[in-house]
C-alpha positions in Angstrom: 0.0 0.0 0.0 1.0 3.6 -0.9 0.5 5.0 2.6 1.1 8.5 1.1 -2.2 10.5 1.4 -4.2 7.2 3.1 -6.3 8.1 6.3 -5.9 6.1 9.1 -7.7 5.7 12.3 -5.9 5.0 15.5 -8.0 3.9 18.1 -6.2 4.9 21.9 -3.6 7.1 19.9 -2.7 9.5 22.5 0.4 7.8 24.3 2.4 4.7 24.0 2.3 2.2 21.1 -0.9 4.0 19.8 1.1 7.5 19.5 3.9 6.3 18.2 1.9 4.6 14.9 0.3 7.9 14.5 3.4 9.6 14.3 4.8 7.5 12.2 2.1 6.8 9.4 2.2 11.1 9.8 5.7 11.0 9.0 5.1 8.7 5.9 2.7 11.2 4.5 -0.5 9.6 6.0 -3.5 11.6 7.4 -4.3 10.6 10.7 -7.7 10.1 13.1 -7.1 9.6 17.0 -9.5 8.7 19.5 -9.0 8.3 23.5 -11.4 8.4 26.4 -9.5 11.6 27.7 -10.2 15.2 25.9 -7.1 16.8 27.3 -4.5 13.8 26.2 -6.5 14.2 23.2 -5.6 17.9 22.7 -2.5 17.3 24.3 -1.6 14.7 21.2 -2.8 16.6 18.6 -0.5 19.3 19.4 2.7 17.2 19.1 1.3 15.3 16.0 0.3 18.2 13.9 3.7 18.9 13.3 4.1 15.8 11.0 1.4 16.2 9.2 -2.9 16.6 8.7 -4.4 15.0 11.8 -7.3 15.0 14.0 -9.4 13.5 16.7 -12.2 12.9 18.9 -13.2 11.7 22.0 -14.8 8.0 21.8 -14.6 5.1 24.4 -14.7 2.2 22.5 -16.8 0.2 24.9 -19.7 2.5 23.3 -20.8 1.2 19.9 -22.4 4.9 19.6 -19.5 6.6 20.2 -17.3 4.1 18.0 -19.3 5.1 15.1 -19.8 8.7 15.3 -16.3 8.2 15.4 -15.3 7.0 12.5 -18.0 9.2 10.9 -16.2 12.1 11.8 -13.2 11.0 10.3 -15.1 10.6 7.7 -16.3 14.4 7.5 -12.8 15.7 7.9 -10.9 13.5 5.7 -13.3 11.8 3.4 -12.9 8.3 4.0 -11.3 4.9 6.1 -8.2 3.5 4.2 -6.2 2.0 7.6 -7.3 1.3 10.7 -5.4 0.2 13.4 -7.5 -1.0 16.7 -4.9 -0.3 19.4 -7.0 0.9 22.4 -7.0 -1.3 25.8 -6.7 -1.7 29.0 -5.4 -4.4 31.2 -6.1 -5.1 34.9 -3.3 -7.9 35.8 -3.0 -8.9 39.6 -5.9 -10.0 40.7 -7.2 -13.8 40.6 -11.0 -14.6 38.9 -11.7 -14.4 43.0 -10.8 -11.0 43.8 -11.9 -9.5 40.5 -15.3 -7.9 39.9 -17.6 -8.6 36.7 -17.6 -5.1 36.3 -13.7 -4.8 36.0 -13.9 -8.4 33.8 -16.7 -6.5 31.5 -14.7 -3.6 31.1 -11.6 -5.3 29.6 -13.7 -7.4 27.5 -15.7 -3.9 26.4 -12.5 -2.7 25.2 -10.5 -4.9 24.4 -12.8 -7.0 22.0 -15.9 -5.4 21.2 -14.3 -2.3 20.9 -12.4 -4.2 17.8 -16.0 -5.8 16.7 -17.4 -1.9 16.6 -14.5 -0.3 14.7 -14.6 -3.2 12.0 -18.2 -3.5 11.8 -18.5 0.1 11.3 -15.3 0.5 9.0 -15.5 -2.5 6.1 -18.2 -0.7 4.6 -16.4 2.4 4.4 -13.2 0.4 3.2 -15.2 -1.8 0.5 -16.3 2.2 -0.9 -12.7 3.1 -1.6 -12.0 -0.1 -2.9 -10.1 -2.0 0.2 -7.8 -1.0 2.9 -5.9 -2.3 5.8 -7.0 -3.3 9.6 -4.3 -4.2 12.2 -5.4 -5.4 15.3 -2.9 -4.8 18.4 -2.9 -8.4 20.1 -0.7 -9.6 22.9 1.7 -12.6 23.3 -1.0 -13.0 26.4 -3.2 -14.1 23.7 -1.6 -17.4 23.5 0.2 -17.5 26.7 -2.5 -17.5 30.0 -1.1 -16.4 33.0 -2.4 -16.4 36.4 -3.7 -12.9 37.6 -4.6 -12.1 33.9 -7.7 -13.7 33.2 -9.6 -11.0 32.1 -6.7 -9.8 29.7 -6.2 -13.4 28.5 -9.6 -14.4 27.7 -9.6 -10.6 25.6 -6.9 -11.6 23.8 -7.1 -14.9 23.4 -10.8 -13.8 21.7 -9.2 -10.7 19.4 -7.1 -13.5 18.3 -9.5 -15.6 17.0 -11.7 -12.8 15.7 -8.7 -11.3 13.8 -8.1 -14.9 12.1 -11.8 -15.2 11.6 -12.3 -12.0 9.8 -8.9 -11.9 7.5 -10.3 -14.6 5.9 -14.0 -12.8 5.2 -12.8 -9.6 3.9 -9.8 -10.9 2.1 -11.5 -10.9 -1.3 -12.6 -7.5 -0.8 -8.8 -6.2 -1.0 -9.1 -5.4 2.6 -6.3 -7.3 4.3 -5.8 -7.7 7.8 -3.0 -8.5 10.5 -2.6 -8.9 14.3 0.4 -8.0 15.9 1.1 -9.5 19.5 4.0 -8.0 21.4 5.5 -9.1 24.5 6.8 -6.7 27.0 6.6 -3.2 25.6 8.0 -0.1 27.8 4.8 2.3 28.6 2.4 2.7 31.0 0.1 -0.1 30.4 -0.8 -2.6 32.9 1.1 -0.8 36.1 5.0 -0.8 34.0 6.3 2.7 33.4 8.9 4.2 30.8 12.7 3.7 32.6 16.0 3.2 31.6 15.9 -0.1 34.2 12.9 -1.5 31.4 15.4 -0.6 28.2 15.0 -4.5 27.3 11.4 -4.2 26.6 10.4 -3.3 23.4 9.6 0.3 22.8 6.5 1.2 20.8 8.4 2.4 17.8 9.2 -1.2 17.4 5.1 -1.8 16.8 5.2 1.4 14.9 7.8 0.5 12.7 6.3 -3.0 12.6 2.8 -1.5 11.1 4.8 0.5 8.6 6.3 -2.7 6.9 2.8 -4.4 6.8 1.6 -1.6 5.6 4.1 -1.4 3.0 4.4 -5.1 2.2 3.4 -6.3 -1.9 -0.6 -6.3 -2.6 0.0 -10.1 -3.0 1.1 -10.7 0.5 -0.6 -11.0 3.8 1.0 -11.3 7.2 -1.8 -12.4 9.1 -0.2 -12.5 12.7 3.1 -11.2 14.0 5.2 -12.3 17.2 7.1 -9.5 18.3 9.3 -10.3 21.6 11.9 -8.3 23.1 15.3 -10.1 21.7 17.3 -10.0 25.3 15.1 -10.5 28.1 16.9 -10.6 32.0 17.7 -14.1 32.8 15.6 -15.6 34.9 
């Protein structure tokens, strides 16, 4: 895919891996579409992005199918249309055992973390299909293959987007929309309790997953990626 000129929609694109694809598909000469659940990291973003390029963005939860669709109907209005879209908004409560955790918290990680990614495509493949295909990237987790205790919730999301993103690649294929999941291992932001620190330099960063989007991105028409393993290549012995 020629990214130049394509508008993509970055779904929790105000920090971390989600920021760091925006910038990048900006610095390739994309236009870009953000959406958080935070108006001031929102404004906050756009700030720093608009420097690399035409961007813009609204605020959506994507536990809301409401919100996940006037969404993307906004980007719509700005820009014109949905060539990319990259479902990378999600939250992860790790720690606490099935016992100690409430439905309400397992809900909420499901909400995002899989139904968000059912809204955006349901919503988007029609808008794709218009313009004649397009790309959606899913961002999975090696903890959607791997369970581990105290991470049920975030498991069982994964685990699911996993099998929805295999699902799907194979519907919309013949519609010239291709899509990939990428699962990462340890990246160094703020998700899940870890912070940004020069002790965490072994984790990946998220201009790893940025860069990783670009090549699928930029990979021949007649090749599809479906899922990619990305691990950091030096963990600490254990």
């Amino acid at each position: 895919m020629n990214i130049k000129n394509k508008i993509a929609v970055i779904t929790g694109g105000t920090k971390g891996i989600g920021f760091a694809i925006a910038e990048s598909l900006l610095k390739a000469g994309a236009n870009v579409f953000i959406c958080a659940r935070d108006k001031t990291e929102i404004k906050r973003a756009l700030e720093k992005l608009s420097e690399h390029g035409k961007v813009d963005g609204e605020v959506c939860d994507v536990q809301s199918e409401s919100q996940v669709k006037m969404m993307l109907d906004e980007c719509v209005r700005v820009f014109g249309g949905i060539d990319i879209l990259v479902n990378n908004a999600g939250i992860g409560i790790v720690g606490k055992t099935v016992e100690e955790m409430s439905a309400t918290e397992f809900e909420q990680t499901l909400q995002t973390n899989l139904f968000g990614v059912f809204y955006a495509c349901h919503y988007a493949i029609p808008l794709m299909k218009k313009r004649g295909g397009g790309y959606i990237i899913n961002i999975s987790s090696l903890a959607g293959q791997n369970a581990h205790p105290r991470m049920a919730a975030y498991n069982a999301s994964k685990f699911g987007l996993n099998g929805f993103s295999e699902a799907l690649m194979q519907e919309v294929r013949q519609d010239d929309i291709k899509l990939s999941y990428i699962c990462p291992g340890s990246v160094n932001t703020y998700f899940g309790g870890d912070k940004p620190s020069k002790e965490q330099s072994w984790q990946l960063q998220p201009a790893d997953i940025a860069q990783t989007v670009l090549d699928l991105l930029n990979m021949e028409s007649r090749a599809l990626p479906s899922k990619i393993e990305i691990r950091p290549s030096k963990p600490p012995k254990k």
